[in-house]
N, C-alpha and C positions, 0 to 999 in steps of 0.2 A: 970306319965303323964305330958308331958310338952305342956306346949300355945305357940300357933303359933301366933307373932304377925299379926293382921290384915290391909291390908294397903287397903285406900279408896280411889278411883279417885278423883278428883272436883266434877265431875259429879254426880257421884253418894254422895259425901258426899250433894251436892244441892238437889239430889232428896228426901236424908232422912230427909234434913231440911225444904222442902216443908210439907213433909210428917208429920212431926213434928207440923208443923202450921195447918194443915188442923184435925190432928185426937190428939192432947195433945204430949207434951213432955217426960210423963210417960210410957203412951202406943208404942210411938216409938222406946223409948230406949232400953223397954224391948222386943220388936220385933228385934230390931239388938242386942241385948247385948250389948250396951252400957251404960256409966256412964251419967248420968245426966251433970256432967261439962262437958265431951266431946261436948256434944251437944252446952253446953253455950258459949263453945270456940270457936269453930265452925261457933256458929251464932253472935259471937262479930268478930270473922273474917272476914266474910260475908260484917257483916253490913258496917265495916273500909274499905272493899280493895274489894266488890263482889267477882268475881265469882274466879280470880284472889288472895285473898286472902285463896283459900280454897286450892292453891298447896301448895306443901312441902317447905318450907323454909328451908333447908339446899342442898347443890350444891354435888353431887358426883364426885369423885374425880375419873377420868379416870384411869385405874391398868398401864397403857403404862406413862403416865403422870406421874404419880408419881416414879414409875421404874426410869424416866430420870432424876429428882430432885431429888434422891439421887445417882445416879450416877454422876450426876453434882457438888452436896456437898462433894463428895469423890476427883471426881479429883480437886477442891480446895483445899482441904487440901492437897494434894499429891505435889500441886505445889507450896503451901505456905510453906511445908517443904523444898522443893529443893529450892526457894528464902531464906529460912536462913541460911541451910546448905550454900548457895553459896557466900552469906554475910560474914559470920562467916570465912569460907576459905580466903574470900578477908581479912580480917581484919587480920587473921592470918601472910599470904603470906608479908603485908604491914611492918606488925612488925617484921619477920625475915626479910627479907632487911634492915631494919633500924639496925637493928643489926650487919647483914651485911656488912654492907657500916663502920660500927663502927670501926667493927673490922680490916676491909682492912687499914685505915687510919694509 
């Protein structure tokens, strides 16, 4: 048997922490299953940032958005190889001429 994580709106995590204050910390927790610190976190969230402090703190990352930032880090390196390769040839090209010219003399 696997757990589903449970995810809380604002809203409702505000209503369980009214709920919390009005009927004890114990009895609420164990009416939603939850842990006593969730609650405490909750309400130290609350108290720092309202009602605002009780969204999620971490930002989801669009599937199209990210698709394009490595498609983007790909053709960088695609093009950071053809600027050495293209180097590397110039460098080459440079030193047989000089050769070149050596020999013609």
């Amino acid at each position: 048997m696997t757990k589903t994580r449970r995810q809380f709106t604002p809203e409702e995590k505000h209503s369980i922490l009214q709920e919390a204050e009005r009927q004890g910390t114990t009895e609420t927790a164990r009416k939603y299953n939850l842990a006593h610190s969730v609650l405490n976190y909750w309400k130290k969230k609350y108290l720092a940032k309202g009602k605002d402090g009780l969204q999620a703190s971490y930002s989801k990352v669009d599937p199209q958005l990210r698709f394009l930032e490595e498609e983007n880090a790909r053709l960088k390196k695609i093009v950071a190889n053809q600027a050495l390769e293209l180097e590397f040839k110039t460098e080459l090209l440079k030193k047989s001429d000089a050769h070149y010219r050596k020999a013609k003399k």
